[in-house]
C-alpha positions in Angstrom: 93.6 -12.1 21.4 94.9 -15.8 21.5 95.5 -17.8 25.0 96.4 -21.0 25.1 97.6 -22.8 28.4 98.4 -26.7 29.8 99.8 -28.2 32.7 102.3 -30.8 32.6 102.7 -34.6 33.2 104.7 -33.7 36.3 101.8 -31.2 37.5 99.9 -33.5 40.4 103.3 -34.9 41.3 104.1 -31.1 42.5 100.5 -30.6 44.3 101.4 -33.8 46.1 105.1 -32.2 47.2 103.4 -29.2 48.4 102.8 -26.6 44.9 99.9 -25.0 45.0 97.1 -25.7 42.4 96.5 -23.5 39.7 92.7 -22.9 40.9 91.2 -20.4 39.0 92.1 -17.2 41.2 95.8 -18.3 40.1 95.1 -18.3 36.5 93.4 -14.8 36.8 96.4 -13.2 38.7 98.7 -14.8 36.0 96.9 -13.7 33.3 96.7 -10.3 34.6 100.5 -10.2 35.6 101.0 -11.1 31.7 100.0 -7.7 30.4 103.3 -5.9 32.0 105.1 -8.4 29.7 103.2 -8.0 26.7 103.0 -3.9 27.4 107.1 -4.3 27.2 107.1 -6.2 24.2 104.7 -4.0 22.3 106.3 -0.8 23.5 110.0 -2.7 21.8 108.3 -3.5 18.9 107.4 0.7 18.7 110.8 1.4 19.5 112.0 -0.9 16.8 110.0 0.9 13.9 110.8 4.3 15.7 114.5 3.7 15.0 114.1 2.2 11.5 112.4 5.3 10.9 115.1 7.5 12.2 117.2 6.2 10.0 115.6 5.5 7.0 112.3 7.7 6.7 109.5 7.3 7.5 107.5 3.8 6.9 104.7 4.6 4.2 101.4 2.6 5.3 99.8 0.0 2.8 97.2 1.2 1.0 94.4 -1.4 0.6 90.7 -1.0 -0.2 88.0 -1.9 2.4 85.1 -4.3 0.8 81.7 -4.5 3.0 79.9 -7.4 3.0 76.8 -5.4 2.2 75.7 -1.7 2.0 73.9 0.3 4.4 70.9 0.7 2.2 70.4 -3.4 2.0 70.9 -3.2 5.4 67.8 -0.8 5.9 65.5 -2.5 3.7 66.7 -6.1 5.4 66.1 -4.5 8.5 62.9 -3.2 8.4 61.4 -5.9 6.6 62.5 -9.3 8.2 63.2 -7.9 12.3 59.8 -9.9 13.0 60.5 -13.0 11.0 63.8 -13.7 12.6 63.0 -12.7 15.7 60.4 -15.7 15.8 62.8 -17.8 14.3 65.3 -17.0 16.8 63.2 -18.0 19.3 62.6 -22.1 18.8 65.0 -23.6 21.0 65.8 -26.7 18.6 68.8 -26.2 16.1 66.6 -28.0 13.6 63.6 -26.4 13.9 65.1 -23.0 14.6 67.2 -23.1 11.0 64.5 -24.3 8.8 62.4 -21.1 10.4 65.8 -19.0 9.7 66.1 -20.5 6.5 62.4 -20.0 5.4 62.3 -16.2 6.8 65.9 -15.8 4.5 64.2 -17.2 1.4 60.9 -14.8 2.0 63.2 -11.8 2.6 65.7 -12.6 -0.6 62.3 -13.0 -2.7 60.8 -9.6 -1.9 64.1 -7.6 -2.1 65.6 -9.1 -5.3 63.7 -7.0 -7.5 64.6 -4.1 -5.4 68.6 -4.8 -5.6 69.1 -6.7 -8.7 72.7 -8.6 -8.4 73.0 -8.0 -5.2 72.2 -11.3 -3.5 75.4 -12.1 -1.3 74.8 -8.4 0.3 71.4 -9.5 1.4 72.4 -12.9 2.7 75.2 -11.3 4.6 72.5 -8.6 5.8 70.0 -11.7 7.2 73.3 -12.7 8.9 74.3 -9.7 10.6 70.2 -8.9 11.5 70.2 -12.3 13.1 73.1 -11.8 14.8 71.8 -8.1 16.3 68.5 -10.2 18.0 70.8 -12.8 19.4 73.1 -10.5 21.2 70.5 -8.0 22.2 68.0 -10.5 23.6 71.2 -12.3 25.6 71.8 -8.2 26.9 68.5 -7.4 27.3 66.3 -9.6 28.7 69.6 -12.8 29.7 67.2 -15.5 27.7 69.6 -17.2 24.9 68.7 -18.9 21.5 67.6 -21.9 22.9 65.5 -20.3 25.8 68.3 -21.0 28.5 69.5 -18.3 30.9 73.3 -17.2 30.4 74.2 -19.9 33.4 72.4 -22.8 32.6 73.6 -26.0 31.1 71.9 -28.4 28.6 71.1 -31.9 29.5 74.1 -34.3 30.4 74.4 -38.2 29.7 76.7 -40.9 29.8 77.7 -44.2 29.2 79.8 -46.8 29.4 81.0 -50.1 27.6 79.1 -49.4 24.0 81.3 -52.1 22.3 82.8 -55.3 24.1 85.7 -55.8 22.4 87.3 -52.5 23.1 89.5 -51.9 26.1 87.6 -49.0 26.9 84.8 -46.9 25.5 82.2 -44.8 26.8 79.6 -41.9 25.1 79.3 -38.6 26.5 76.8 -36.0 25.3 75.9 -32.7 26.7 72.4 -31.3 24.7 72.7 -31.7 20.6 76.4 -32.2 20.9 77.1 -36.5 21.4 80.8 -37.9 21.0 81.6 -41.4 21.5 85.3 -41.9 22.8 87.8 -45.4 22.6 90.6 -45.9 24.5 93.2 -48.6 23.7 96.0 -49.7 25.6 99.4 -51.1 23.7 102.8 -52.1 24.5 105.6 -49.7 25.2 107.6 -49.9 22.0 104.3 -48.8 20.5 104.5 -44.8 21.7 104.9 -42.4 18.8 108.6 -41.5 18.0 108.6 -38.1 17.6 111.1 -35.7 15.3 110.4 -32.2 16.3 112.3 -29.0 17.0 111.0 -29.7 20.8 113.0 -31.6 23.3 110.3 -34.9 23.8 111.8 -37.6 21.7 108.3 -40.2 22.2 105.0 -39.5 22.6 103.0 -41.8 25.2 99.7 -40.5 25.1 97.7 -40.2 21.9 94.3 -37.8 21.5 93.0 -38.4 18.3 89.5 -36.5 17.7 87.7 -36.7 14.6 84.7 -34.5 13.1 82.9 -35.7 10.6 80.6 -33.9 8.0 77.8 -35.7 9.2 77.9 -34.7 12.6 76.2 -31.6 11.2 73.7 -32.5 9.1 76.1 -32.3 5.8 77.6 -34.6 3.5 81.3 -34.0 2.3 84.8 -36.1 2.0 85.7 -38.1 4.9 90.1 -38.4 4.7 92.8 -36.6 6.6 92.1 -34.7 9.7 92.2 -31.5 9.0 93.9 -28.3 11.0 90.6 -27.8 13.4 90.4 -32.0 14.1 94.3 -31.6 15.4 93.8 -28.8 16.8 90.7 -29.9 19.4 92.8 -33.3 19.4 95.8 -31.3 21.0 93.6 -29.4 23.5 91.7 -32.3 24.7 95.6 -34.4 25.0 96.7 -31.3 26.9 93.7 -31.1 29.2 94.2 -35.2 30.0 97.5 -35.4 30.6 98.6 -33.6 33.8 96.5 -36.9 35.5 98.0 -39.8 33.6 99.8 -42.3 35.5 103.6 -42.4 35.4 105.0 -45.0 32.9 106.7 -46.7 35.8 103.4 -47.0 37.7 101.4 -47.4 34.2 103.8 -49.0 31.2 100.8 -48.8 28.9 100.5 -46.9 25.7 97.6 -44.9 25.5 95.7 -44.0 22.4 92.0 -42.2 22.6 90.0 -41.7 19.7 87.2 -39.3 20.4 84.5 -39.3 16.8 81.8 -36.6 16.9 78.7 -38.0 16.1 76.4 -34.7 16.9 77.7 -31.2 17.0 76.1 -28.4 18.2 78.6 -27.0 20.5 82.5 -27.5 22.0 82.7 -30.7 21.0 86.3 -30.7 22.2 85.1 -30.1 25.5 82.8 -33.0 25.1 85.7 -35.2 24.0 87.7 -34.2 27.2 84.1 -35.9 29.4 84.2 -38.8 27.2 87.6 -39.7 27.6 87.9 -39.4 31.1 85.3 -41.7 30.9 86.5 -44.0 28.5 90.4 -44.2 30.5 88.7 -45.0 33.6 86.7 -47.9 32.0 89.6 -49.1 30.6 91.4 -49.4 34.3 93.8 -46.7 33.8 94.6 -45.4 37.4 94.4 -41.7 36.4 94.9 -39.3 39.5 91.4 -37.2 39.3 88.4 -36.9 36.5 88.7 -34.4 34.2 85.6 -32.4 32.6 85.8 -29.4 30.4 83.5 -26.5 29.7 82.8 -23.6 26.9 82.2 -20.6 27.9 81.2 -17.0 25.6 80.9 -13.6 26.2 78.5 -10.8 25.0 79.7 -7.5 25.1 77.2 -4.4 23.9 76.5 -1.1 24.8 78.9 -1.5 27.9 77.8 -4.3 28.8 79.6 -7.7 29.8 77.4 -11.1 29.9 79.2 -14.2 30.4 77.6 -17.5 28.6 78.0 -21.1 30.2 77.7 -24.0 27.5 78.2 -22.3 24.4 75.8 -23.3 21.0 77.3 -23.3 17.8 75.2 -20.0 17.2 76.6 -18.2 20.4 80.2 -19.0 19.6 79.9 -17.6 16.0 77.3 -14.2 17.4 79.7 -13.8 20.4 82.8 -12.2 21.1 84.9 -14.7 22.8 85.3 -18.9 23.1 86.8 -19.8 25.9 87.5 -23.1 26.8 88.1 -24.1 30.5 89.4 -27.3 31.3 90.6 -29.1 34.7 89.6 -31.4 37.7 87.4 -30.2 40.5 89.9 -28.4 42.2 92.8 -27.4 39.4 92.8 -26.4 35.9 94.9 -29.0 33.7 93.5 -26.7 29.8 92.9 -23.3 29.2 92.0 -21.8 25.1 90.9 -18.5 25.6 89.8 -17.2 22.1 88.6 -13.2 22.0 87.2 -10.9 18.8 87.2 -7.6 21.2 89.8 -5.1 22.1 90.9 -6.0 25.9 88.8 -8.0 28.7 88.7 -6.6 31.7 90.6 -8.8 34.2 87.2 -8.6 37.0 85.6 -10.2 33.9 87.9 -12.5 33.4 88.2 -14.0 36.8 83.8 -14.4 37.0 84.2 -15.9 33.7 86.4 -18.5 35.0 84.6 -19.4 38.6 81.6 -19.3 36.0 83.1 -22.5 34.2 84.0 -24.1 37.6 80.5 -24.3 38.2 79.8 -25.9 35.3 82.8 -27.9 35.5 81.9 -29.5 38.8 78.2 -30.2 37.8 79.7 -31.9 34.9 82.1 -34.1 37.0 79.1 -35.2 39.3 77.7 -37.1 36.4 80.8 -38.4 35.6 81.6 -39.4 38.9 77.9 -41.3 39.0 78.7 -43.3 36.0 81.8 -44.6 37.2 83.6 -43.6 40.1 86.5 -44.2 40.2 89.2 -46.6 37.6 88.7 -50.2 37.4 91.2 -52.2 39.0 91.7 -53.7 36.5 92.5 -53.6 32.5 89.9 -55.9 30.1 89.9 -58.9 29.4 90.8 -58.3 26.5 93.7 -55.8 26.8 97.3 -57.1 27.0 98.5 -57.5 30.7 101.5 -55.1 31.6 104.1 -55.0 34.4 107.5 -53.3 34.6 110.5 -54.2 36.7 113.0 -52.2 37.5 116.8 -54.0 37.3 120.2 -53.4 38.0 122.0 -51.5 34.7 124.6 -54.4 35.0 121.7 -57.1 34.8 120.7 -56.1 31.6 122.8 -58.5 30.1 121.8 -61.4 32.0 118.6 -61.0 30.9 119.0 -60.0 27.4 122.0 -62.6 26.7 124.5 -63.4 24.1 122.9 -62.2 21.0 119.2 -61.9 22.4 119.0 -65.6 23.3 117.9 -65.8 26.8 115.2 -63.0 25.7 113.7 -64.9 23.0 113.6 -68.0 24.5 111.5 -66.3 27.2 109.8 -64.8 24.3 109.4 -68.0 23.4 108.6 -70.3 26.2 106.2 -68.1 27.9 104.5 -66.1 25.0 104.9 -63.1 26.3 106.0 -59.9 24.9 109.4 -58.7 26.7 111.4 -54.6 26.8 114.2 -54.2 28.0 115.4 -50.5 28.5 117.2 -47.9 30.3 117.8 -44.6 31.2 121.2 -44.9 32.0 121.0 -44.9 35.7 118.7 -48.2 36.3 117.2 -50.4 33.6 113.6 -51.1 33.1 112.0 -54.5 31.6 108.8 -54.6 30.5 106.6 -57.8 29.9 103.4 -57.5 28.5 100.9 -60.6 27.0 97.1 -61.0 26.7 97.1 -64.2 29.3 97.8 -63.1 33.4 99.7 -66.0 33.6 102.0 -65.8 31.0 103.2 -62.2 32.4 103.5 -63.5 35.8 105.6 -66.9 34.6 107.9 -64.2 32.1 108.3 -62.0 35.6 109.3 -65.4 37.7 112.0 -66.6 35.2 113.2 -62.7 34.9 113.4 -62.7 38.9 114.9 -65.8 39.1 118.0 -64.3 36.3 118.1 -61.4 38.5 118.7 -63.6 42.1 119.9 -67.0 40.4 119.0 -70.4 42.7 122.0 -72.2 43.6 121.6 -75.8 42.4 122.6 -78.5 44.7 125.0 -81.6 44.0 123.2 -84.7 43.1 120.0 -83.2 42.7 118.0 -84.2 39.6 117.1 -81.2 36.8 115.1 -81.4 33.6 116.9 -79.1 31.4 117.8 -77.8 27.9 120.3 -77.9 25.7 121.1 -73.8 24.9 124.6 -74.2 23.2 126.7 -77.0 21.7 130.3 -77.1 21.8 133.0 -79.3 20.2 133.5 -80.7 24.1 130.2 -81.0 25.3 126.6 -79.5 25.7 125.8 -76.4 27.8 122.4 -77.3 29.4 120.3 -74.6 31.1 118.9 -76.5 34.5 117.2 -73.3 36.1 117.0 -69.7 35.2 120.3 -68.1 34.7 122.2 -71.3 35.7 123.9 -73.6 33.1 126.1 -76.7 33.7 128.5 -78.5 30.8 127.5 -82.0 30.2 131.1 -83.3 29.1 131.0 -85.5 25.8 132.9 -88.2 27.5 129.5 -88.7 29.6 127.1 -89.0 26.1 127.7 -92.6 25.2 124.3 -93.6 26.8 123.1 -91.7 24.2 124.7 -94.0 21.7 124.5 -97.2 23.0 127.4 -96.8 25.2 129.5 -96.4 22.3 132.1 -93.4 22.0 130.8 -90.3 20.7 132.3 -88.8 17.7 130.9 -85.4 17.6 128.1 -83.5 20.0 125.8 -82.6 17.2 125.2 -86.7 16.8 123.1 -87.2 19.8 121.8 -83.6 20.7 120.5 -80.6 19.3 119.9 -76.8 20.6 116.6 -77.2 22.5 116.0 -80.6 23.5 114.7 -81.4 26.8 117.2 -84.0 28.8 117.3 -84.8 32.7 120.6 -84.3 33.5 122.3 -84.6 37.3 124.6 -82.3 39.2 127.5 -83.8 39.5 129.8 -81.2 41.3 130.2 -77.6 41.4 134.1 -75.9 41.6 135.1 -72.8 43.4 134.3 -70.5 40.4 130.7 -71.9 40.8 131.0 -73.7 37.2 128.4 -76.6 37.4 128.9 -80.5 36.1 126.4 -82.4 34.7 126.1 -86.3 34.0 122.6 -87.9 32.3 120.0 -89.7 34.3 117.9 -92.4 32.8 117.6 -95.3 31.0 119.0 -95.4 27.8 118.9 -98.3 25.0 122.0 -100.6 24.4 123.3 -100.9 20.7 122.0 -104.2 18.9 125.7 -104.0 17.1 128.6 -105.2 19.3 130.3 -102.9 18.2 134.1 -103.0 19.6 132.9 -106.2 21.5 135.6 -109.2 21.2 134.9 -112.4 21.4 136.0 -114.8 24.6 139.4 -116.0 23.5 139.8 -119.9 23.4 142.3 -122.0 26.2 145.2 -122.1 25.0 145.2 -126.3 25.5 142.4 -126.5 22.9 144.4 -127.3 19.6 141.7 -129.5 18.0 143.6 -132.3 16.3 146.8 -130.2 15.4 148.8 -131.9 18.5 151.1 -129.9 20.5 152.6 -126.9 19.6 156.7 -128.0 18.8 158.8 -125.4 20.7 162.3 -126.7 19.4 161.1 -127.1 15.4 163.9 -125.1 13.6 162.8 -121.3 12.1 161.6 -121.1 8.3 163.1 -119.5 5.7 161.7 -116.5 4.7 163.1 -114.5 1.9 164.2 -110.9 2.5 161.2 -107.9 2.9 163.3 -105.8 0.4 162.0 -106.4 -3.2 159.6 -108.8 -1.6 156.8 -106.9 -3.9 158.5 -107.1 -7.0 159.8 -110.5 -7.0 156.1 -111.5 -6.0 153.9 -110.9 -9.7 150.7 -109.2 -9.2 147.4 -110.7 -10.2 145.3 -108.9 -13.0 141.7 -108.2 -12.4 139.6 -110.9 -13.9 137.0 -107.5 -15.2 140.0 -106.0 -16.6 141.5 -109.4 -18.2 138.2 -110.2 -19.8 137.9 -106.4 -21.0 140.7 -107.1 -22.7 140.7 -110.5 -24.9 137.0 -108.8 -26.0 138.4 -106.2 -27.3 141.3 -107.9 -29.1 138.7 -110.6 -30.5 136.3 -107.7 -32.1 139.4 -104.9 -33.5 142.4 -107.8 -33.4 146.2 -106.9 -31.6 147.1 -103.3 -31.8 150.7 -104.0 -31.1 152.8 -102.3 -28.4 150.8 -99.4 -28.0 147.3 -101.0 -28.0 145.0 -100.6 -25.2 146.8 -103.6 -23.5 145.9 -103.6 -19.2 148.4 -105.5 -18.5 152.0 -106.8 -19.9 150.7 -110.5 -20.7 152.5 -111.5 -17.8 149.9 -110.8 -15.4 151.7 -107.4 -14.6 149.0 -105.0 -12.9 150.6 -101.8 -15.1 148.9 -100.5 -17.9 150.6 -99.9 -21.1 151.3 -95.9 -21.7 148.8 -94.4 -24.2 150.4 -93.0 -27.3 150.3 -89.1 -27.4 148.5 -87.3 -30.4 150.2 -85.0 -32.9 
């Protein structure tokens, strides 16, 4: 039998409404309600191959052949000849010790019994195994001592620490006996969550449990690549068990990620990875609602008999008949993996087995608690700094503007890293940097686009040019709040001279002081430069002072009665008057007449040897 179970992101929020908690007594009466459902869905699935056999005939079995892993007569010999061997070995409490005496009595039993059952070596292997197995169970029924000398309630030493490297946002250790996992959190940037394409209905993933087990965390050497299905797997449980006391994204906008790496296994190591990164969330200042611990627990089950393990070996989850894995906060269960090799579980067992693991779980929350108790108040130094705002859906604009400019130049300006999103109802913006102050300074100019200052007439801004039109400059003077600066008030900027086009004298981005002029009914703002400027060395359109008209020099006095000229009439003024060859184009041409002589009429003659300014037409080729 297979049972997995998780609460939900919106779990505390419902305890804090009034919902009960899923204590342990709740979990039992669910589970135990669960067998009227799956008694109805067994007795459909007989009814289903009932009628197919109605109608068809009966269903003819598969026949298959059943291979032992050894015979009874290895078994015997195995038996009787290494019961005392293992049974010492059994009884060292150190894994290491305890399989080098296991190995060493396997070795001694395969070397007197190979002679006896010649090419039969895997059956007495798998007969050491199933001997071994036999004392483990029946000294756990018997006499309640386990492999490692503990009684069935006990727990193995716990430990933990915090900050193992200084550059992470958040890392602690945890380790519970032989079994030692260290665990990283990292915090990241909305628009860093995992984008999910599933056949379920979450679209992102915001929190990320990645748990890795390598070969070396068991003494063994092997390929270190892909996580395999047991790495996801753990990863999954110890994600579900964490996530009913996240923080909201609106009260947290982080991205989480957790990497949990084994480095010692003896044991629920997944378990160990849910300690660690409680641990490790809670150094890194992320304001979860409760610490989470997590416990395995086994179960024994001979001759009648029901014993319930706390803090499961490696051994007594592979001798037992059930791993179940309890996980949750001191008063709820947030995880449940209930995993069983036996045919039913009582539900009276069921429900011990489960205030068994609170127990454990609260003994393992008190050391957690002791190392830290509750989140930092703040993230690292060395984490990004995150704050959401919550906006009007109509603002979004404003702060996004035409074609992302007013973001980026926020971007820009402040170094900070800006989201803007929505969820159709109320729009969410998101600024996030690794410097305080440039989150707080993005969050001012945001508030301040959001609730615009009114500027006031002939007050003195230093602003910037943001777009540049064939009439003038708009120039931003305070968040959200720009003024035209007419091109008929730039001439400063050339020396008082006209300005021919905008582009001359400013570009997108410069800095200029500008004043407020006035500002009309539709709130449309007026802008004039302050300053001093530098005059044009060049006169430019400057005239000079025009002279008295008495000063004549020695011409006399104008005669006002002197009779009109003669002046020949403006028609055919042009072609009476002879134009005057160029003297290039005159020399040009007695050079070349000197060197290749007169080529008559149509020579390259420029001009008609009257001083005529047309050339001669060139003769046409045939």
């Amino acid at each position: 039998m297979m049972v997995e179970a998780g609460g939900t992101e919106g779990s505390f929020e419902m305890y804090a409404d009034g919902a009960p908690k899923v204590s342990e007594d709740v979990l039992s009466a669910g589970l135990e309600a669960s067998k009227l459902w799956i008694r109805e869905a067994i007795n459909l699935q007989r009814e289903l191959v009932k009628n197919f056999s109605a109608a068809r005939g009966p269903i003819t079995p598969m026949e298959y052949q059943v291979i032992a892993d050894y015979q009874s007569d290895v078994y015997e010999s195995v038996e009787a000849m290494g019961m005392s061997s293992l049974s010492e070995a059994n009884k060292l409490t150190t894994k290491t010790a305890r399989n080098e005496a296991l190995d060493a009595a396997t070795a001694s039993i395969i070397e007197h019994l190979k002679d006896e059952f010649p090419n039969r070596l895997g059956e007495i292997k798998a007969a050491v195994r199933s001997v071994t197995k036999k004392i483990v169970r029946r000294r756990i029924v018997d006499e309640g001592v386990r492999i490692d000398g503990r009684s069935v309630t006990d727990i193995r030493p716990l430990s933990a620490e915090l900050d193992l490297f200084p550059m992470t946002h958040g890392s602690a250790m945890f380790q519970r006996g032989e079994t030692q996992v260290v665990n990283v959190t990292t915090l990241g940037m909305p628009r860093m969550r995992q984008q999910l394409d599933t056949i379920g209905p979450d679209e992102f993933r915001r929190y990320m449990h990645h748990y890795n087990f390598p070969p070396y965390s068991v003494g063994e050497t092997g390929r270190v690549g892909m996580p395999k299905r047991r790495e996801i797997g753990h990863g999954m449980l110890a994600e579900r068990a964490l996530i009913p006391v996240l923080p909201s994204e609106q009260d947290f906008a982080y991205t989480l990620r957790v990497v949990s790496d084994v480095l010692q296994s003896n044991g629920s190591t997944s378990m160990a990875s849910v300690c660690g990164s409680t641990l490790s969330l809670m150094a890194a200042g992320v304001p979860i609602k409760a610490p989470v611990a997590g416990i395995a627990m086994g179960l024994v089950y001979d001759e009648g008999k029901y014993v319930t393990l706390t803090d499961i070996l490696g051994a007594e989850d592979a001798f037992g008949d059930m791993d179940f894995k309890v996980a949750g906060t001191a008063d709820a269960v947030t995880a449940l993996q209930l995993d069983t090799k036996i045919d039913g579980l009582p539900a009276e067992v069921l429900s011990n087995a489960l205030h068994q693991a609170k127990e454990a779980r609260l003994l393992i929350l008190t050391v957690l608690t002791n190392t830290i108790a509750e989140p930092r108040a703040q993230v690292a130094e060395v984490a990004p700094k995150i704050v959401s705002i919550e906006i009007p859906i109509d603002k979004i604009g404003e702060v996004i503007g035409p074609k992302g400019k007013v973001i980026n130049t926020l971007q820009q300006e402040t170094g900070a890293d800006i989201a803007v999103d929505d969820d159709g109802v109320v729009g969410t913006v998101t600024i996030g940097a690794k410097d305080g102050r440039a989150v707080e300074e993005a969050r001012r100019r945001i508030a301040m686009i959001l609730d615009p200052p009114t500027p006031e007439v002939g007050a003195t801004y230093q602003g910037r040019v943001v777009n540049l039109a064939k009439f003038g400059a708009f120039v931003s003077i305070m968040p959200g709040r720009d003024g035209l600066l007419h091109i008929s008030k730039m001439a400063p900027l050339n020396g008082g001279k006209r300005i021919g086009q905008v582009e001359d004298v400013l570009e997108l981005g410069q800095a200029i002081e500008v004043k407020v002029d006035d500002i009309d009914p539709q709130g449309k703002v007026s802008l004039s430069l302050v300053g001093d400027f530098p005059e044009s060395e060049d006169s430019g359109d400057a005239r000079p002072p025009r002279r008295e008209s008495s000063d004549r020099g020695d011409r006399g006095p104008r005669d006002r009665d002197r009779a009109p000229r003669d002046r020949a009439p403006r028609d055919n003024a042009s072609a009476a008057r002879p134009a005057q060859t160029s003297a290039f184009e005159a020399a040009f041409e007695a050079e070349l007449a000197g060197e290749i002589g007169d080529l008559g009429p149509g020579g390259p003659a420029l001009s008609d040897g009257e001083g005529g300014g047309r050339r001669s037409p060139r003769p046409r080729r045939r």
